[in-house]
C-alpha positions as a LaTeX table, in Angstrom:
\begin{tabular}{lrrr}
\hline
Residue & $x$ (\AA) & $y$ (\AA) & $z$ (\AA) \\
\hline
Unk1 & 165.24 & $-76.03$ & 206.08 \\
Unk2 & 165.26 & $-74.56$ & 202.73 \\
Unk3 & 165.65 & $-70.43$ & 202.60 \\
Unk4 & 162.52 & $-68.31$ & 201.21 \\
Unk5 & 165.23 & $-65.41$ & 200.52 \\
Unk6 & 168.89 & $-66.02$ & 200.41 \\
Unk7 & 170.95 & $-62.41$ & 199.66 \\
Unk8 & 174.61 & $-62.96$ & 199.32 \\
Unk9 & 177.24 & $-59.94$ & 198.50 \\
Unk10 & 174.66 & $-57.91$ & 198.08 \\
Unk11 & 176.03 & $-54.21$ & 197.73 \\
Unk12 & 174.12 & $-51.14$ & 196.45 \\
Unk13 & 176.11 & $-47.72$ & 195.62 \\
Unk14 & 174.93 & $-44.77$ & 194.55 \\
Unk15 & 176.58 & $-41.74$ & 192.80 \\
Unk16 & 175.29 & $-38.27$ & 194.16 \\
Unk17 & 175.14 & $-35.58$ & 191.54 \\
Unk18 & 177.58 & $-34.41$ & 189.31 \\
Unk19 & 180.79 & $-34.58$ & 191.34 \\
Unk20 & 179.73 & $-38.31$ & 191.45 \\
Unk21 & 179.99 & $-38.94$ & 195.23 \\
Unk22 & 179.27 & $-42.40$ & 195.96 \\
Unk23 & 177.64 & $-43.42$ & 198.69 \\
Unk24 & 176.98 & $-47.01$ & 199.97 \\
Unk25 & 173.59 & $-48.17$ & 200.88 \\
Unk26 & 174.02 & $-51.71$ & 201.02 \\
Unk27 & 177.82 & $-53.18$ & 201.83 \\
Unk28 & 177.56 & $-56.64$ & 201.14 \\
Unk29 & 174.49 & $-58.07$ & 202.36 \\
Unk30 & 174.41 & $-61.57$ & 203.38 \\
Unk31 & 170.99 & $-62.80$ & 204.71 \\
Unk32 & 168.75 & $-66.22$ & 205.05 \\
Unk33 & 165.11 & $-65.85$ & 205.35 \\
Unk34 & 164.30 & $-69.50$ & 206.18 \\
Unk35 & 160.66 & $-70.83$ & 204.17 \\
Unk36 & 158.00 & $-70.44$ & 206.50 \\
Unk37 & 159.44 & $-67.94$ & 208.93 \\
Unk38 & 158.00 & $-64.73$ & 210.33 \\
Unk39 & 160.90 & $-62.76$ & 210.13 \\
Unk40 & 161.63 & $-59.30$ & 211.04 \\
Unk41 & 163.63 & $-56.85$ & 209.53 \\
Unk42 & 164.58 & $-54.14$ & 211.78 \\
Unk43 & 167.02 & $-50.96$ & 211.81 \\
Unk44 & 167.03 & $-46.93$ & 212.19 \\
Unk45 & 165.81 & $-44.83$ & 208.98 \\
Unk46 & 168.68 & $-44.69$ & 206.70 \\
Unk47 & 169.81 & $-48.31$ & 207.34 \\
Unk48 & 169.51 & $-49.76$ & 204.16 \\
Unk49 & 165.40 & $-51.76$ & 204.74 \\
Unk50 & 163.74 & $-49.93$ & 201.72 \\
Unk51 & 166.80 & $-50.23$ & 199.41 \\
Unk52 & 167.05 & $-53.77$ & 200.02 \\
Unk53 & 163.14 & $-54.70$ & 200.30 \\
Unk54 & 163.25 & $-52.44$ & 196.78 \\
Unk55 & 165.78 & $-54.41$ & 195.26 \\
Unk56 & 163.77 & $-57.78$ & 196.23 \\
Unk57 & 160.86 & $-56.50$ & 194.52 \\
Unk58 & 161.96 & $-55.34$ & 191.22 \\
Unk59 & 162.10 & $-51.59$ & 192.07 \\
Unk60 & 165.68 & $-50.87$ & 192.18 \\
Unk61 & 168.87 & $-52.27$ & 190.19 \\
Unk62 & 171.57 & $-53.99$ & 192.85 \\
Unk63 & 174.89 & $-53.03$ & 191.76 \\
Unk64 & 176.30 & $-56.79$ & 192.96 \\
Unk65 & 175.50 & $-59.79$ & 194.46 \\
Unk66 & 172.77 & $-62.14$ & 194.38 \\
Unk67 & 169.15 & $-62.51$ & 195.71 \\
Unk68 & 167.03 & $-65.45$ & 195.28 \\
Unk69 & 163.38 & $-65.47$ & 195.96 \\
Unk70 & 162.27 & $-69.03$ & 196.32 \\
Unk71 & 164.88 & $-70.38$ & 194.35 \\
Unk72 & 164.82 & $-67.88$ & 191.52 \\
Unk73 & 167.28 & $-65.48$ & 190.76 \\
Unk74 & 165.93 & $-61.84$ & 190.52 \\
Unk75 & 168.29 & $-61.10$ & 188.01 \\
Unk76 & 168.13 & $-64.46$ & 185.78 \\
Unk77 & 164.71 & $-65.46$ & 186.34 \\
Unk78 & 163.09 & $-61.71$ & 187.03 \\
Unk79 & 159.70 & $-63.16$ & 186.29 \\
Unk80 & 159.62 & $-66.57$ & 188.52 \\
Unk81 & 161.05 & $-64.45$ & 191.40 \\
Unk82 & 158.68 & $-61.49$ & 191.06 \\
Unk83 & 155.56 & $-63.85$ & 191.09 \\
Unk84 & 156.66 & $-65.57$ & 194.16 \\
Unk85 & 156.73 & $-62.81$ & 196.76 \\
Unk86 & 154.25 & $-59.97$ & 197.45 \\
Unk87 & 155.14 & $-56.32$ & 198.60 \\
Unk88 & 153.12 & $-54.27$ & 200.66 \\
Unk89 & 155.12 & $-50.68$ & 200.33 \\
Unk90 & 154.85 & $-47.74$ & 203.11 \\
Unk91 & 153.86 & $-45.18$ & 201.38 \\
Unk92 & 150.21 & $-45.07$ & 200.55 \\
Unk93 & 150.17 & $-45.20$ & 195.89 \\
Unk94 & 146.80 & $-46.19$ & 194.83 \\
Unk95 & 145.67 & $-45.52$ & 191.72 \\
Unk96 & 142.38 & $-43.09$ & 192.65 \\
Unk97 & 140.58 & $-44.02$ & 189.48 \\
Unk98 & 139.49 & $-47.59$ & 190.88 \\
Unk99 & 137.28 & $-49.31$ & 193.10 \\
Unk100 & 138.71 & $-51.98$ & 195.80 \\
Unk101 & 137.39 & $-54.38$ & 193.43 \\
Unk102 & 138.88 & $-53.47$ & 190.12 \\
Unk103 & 142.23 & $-52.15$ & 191.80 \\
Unk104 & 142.29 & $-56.00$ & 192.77 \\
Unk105 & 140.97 & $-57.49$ & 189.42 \\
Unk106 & 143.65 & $-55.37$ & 187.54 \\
Unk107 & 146.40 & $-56.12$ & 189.95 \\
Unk108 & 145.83 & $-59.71$ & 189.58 \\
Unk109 & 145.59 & $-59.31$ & 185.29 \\
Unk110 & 149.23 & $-58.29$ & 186.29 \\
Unk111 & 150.02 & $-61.36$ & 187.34 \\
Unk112 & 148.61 & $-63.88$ & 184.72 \\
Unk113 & 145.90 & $-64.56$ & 187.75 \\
Unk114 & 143.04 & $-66.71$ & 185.44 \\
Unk115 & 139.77 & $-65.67$ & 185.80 \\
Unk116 & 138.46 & $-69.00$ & 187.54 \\
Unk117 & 141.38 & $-68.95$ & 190.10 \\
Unk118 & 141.25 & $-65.03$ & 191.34 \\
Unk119 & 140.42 & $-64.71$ & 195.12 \\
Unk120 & 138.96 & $-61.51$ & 194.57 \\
Unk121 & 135.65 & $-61.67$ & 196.82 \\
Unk122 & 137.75 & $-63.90$ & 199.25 \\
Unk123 & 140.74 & $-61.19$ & 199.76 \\
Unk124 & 138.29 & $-58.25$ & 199.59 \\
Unk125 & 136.35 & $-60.19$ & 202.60 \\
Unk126 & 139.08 & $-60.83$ & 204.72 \\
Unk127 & 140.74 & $-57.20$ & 204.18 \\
Unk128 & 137.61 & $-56.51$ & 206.25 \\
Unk129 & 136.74 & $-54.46$ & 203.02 \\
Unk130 & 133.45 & $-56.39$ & 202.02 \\
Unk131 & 131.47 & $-52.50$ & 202.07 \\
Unk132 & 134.17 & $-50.87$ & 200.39 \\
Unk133 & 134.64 & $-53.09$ & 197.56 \\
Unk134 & 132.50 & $-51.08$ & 194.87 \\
Unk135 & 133.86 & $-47.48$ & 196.32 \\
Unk136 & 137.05 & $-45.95$ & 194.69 \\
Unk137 & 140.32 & $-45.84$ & 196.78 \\
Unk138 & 140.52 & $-41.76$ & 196.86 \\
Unk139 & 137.42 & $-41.94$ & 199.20 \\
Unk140 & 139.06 & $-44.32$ & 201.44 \\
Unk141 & 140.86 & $-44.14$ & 205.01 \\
Unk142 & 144.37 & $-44.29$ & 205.45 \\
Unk143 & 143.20 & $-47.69$ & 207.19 \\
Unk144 & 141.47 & $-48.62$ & 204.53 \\
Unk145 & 144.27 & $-47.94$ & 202.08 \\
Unk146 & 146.71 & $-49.43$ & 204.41 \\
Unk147 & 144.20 & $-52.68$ & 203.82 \\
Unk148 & 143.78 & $-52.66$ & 200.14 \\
Unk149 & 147.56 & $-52.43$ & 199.76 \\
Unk150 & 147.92 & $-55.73$ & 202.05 \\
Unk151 & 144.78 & $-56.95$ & 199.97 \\
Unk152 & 146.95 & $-56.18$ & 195.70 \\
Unk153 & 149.87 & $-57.91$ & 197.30 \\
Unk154 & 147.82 & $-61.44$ & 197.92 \\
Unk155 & 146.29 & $-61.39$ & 194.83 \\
Unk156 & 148.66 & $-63.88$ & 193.53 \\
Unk157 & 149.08 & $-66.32$ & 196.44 \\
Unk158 & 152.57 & $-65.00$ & 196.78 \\
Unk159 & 154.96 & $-67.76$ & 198.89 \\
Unk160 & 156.67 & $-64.83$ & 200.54 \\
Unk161 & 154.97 & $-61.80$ & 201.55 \\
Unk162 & 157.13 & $-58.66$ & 202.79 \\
Unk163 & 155.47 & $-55.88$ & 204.88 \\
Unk164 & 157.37 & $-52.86$ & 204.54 \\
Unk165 & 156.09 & $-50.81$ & 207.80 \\
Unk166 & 152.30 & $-51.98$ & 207.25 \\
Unk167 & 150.48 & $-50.76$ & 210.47 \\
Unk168 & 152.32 & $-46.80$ & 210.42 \\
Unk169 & 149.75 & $-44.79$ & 211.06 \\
Unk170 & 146.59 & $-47.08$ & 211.22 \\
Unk171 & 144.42 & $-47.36$ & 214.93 \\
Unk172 & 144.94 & $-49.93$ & 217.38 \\
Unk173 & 141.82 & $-52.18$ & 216.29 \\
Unk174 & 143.14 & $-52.29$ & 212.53 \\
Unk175 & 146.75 & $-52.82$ & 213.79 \\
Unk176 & 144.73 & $-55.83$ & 215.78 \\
Unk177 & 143.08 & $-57.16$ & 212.55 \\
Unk178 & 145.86 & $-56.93$ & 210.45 \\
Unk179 & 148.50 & $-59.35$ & 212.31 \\
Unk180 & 145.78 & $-61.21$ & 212.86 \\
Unk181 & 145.25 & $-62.25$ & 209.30 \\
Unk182 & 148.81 & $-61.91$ & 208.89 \\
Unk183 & 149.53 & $-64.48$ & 211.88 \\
Unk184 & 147.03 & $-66.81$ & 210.05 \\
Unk185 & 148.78 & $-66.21$ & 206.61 \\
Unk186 & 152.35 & $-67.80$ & 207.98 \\
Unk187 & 150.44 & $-70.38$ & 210.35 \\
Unk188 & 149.22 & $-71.79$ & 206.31 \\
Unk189 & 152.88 & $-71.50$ & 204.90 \\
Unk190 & 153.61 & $-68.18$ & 203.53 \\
Unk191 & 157.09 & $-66.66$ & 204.51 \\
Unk192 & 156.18 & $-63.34$ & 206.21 \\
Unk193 & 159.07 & $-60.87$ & 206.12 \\
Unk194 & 158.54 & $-57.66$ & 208.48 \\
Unk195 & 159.83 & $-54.42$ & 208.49 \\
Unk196 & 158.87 & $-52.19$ & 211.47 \\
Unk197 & 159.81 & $-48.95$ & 213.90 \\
Unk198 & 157.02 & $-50.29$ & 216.36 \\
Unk199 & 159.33 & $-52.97$ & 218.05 \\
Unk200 & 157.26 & $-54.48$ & 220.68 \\
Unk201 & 155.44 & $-55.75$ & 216.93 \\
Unk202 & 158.69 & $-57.47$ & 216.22 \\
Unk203 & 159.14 & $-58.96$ & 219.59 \\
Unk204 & 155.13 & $-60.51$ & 219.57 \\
Unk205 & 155.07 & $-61.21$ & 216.06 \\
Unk206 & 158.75 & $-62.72$ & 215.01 \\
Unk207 & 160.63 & $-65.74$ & 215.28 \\
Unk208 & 163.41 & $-64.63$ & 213.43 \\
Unk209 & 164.96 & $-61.51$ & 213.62 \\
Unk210 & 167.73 & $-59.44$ & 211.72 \\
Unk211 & 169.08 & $-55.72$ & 212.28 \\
Unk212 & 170.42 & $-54.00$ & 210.05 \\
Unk213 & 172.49 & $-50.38$ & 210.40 \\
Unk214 & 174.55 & $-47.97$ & 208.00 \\
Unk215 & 173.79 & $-50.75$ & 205.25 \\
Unk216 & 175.08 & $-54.10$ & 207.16 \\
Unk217 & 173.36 & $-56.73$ & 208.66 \\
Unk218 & 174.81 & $-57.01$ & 212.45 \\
Unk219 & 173.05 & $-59.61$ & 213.23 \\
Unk220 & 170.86 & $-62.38$ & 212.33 \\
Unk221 & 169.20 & $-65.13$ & 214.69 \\
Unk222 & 166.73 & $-66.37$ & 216.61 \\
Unk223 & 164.27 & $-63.98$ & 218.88 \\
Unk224 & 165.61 & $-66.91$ & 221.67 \\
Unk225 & 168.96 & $-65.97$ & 221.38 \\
Unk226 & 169.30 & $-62.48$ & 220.30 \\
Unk227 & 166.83 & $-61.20$ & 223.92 \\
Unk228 & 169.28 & $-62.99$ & 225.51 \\
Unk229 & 171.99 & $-61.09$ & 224.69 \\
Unk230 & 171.61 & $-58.62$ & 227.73 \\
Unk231 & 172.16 & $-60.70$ & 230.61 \\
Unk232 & 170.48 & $-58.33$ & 233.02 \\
Unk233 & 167.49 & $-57.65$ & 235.27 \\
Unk234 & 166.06 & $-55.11$ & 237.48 \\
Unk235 & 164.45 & $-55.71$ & 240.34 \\
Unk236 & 162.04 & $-53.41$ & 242.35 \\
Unk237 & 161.64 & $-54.07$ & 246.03 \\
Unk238 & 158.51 & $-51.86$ & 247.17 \\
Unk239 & 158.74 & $-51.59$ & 250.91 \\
Unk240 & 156.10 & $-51.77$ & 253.65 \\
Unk241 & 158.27 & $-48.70$ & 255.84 \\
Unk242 & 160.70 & $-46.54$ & 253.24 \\
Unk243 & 164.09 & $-46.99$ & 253.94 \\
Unk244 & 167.17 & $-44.28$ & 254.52 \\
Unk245 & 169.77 & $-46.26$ & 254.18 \\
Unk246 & 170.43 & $-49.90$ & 252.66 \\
Unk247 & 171.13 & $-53.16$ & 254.40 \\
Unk248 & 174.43 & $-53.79$ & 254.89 \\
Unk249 & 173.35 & $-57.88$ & 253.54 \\
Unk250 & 171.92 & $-55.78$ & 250.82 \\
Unk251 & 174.91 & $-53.78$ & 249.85 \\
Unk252 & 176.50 & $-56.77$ & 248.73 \\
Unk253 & 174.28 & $-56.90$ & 245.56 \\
Unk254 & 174.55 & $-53.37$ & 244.57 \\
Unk255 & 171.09 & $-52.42$ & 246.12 \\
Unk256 & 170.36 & $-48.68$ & 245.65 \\
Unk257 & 167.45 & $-46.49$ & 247.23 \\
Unk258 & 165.02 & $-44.61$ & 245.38 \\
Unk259 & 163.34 & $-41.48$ & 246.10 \\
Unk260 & 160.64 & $-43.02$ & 248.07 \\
Unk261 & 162.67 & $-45.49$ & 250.05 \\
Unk262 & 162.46 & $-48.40$ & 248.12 \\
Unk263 & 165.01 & $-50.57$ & 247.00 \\
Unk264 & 166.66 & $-51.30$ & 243.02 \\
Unk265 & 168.98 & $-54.24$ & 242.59 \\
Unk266 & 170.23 & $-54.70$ & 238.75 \\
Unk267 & 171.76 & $-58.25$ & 238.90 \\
Unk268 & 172.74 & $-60.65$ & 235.67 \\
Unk269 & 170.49 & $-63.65$ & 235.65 \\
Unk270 & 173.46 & $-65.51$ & 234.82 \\
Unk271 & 175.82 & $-65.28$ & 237.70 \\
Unk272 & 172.47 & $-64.82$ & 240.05 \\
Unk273 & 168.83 & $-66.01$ & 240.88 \\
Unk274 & 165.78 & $-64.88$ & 242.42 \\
Unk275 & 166.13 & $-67.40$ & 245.53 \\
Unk276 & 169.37 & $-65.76$ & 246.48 \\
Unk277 & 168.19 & $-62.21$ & 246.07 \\
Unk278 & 164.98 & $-62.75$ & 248.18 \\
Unk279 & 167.31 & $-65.03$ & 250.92 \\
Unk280 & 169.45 & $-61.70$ & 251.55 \\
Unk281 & 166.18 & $-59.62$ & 251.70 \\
Unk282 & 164.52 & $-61.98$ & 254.17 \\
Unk283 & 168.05 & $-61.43$ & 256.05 \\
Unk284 & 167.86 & $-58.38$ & 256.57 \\
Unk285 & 163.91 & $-58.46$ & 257.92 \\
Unk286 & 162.83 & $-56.44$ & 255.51 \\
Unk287 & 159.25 & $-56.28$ & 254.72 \\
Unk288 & 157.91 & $-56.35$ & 250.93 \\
Unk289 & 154.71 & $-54.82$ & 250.10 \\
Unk290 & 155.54 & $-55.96$ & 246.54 \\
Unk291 & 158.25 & $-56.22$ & 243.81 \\
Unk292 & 158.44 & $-55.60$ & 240.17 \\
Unk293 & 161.21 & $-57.07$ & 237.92 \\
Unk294 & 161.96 & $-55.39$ & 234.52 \\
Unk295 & 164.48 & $-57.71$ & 231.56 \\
Unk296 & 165.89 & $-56.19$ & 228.41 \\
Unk297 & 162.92 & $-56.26$ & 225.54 \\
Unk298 & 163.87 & $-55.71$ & 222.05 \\
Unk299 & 164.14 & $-52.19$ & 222.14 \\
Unk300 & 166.68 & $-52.34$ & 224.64 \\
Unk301 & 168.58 & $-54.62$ & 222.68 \\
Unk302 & 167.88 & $-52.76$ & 219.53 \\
Unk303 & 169.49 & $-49.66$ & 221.09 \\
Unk304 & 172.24 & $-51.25$ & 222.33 \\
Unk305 & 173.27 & $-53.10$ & 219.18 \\
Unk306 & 173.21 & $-49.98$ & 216.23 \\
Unk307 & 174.82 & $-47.55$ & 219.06 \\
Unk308 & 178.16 & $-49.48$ & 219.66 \\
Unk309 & 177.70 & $-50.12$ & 215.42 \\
Unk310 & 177.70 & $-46.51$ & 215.13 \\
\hline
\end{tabular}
């Protein structure tokens, strides 16, 4: 499979006032976005995601290495590379002075959009922005904002599309629409690339996923194989009587009580199953009113992998 972004070497310094301090944001990048993926970047503020998302779009010189967008250099073919991929930025910079309409018109003008093949109406329609289109962006919603940003960055039919952070902020219903049309966008080809602190998005949303921390990528794979990285489980046993003490066929497992009498056992799926777990309980003649079993999500991995890359 081809790559939609390949970064290689990538490095980004930067020298702090006059005693000219450098400081490191990126330290040799080295990332595949594969063409068609819904990938998501992830990593704690001050990892390196805006610098490098900047650097993709234009916004901010690299100081080495390479980044091709679709096949085109950033550097050597600026032009090619900026019309292939679409940005939809965090912050909320509109320019106040223009409807939905002509902030869209303009945007595509930009991009050497001909008349006869703008989308304008079509965007503006499924940015769910249809009775906004003739009212200027200063009398908008941050929702509606957070649309019309989404709405200038498809304007040219962009092959990738990067969402820097794109549902901070916005309600649950909008956050709902949003992926929605996003979802649909990747299902018809376009490489979706995701930046995000709400990681239960990532999880849902990705099939690729990278994390970066202190301006390194520490990993890069599939959502498969990076949630299985923590090869463990909780299970709770909730008891028909509360226990004081556990099972002595119970022990053997690393059962602990909690507060009301119930019963914990952290096992790794690995070296254990569910059959055997249950077999030992049923041993012991212990009654279940129910049980609950809790696996590592993505957060849990998240925190696990930029602490011990502290």
């Amino acid at each position: 499979m081809s790559s939609a972004i390949s970064i290689n070497a990538l490095r980004k310094t930067y020298c702090e006032g006059k005693s000219a301090t450098s400081h490191d944001a990126l330290k040799g990048i080295n990332l595949e976005v594969p063409e068609g993926a819904f990938f998501g970047l992830l990593g704690p503020n001050g990892a390196g995601k805006s610098t490098l998302i900047n650097i993709m779009a234009g916004l901010t010189i690299k100081t080495s290495g390479t980044v091709m967008i679709c096949g085109y250099d950033i550097t050597k073919n600026m032009r090619a590379a900026r019309r292939s991929i679409g940005v939809v930025p965090q912050e909320l910079v509109l320019d106040t002075f223009f409807t939905v309409r002509q902030a869209l018109e303009i945007h595509a003008g930009y991009y050497g959009v001909p008349q006869a093949k703008r989308r304008t109406d079509q965007i503006i329609e499924a940015m769910g922005l249809t009775d906004k289109a003739d009212v200027h962006s200063r009398r908008l919603s941050g929702g509606m904002r957070r649309r019309l940003l989404i709405a200038k960055a498809l304007v040219h039919s962009p092959r990738v599309l990067i969402l820097d952070e794109p549902t901070a902020g916005v309600d649950v219903e909008l956050r709902s629409q949003l992926w929605a049309y996003v979802k649909k966008l990747n299902q018809e080809g376009t490489t979706i690339l995701l930046t995000t602190h709400y990681l239960e998005e990532a999880e849902e949303l990705c099939d690729t996923i990278a994390i970066i921390n202190h301006g390194e990528v520490i990993t890069s794979e599939s959502k498969r194989t990076l949630m299985g990285r923590l090869d463990n489980k909780q299970l709770l046993l909730k008891l028909a009587a509360p226990l004081r003490t556990v099972p002595s066929a119970l022990e053997a497992l690393g059962a602990t009580l909690t507060p009301e009498g119930d019963l914990t056992i952290r096992y790794r799926p690995s070296q254990a199953n569910m059959e055997e777990i249950l077999s030992n309980v049923r041993a012991s003649g212990i009654m279940l009113r129910d049980l609950v079993t809790h696996e590592a999500d993505l957060e849990d991995i998240f925190r696990h992998l930029t602490q011990t890359n502290m």
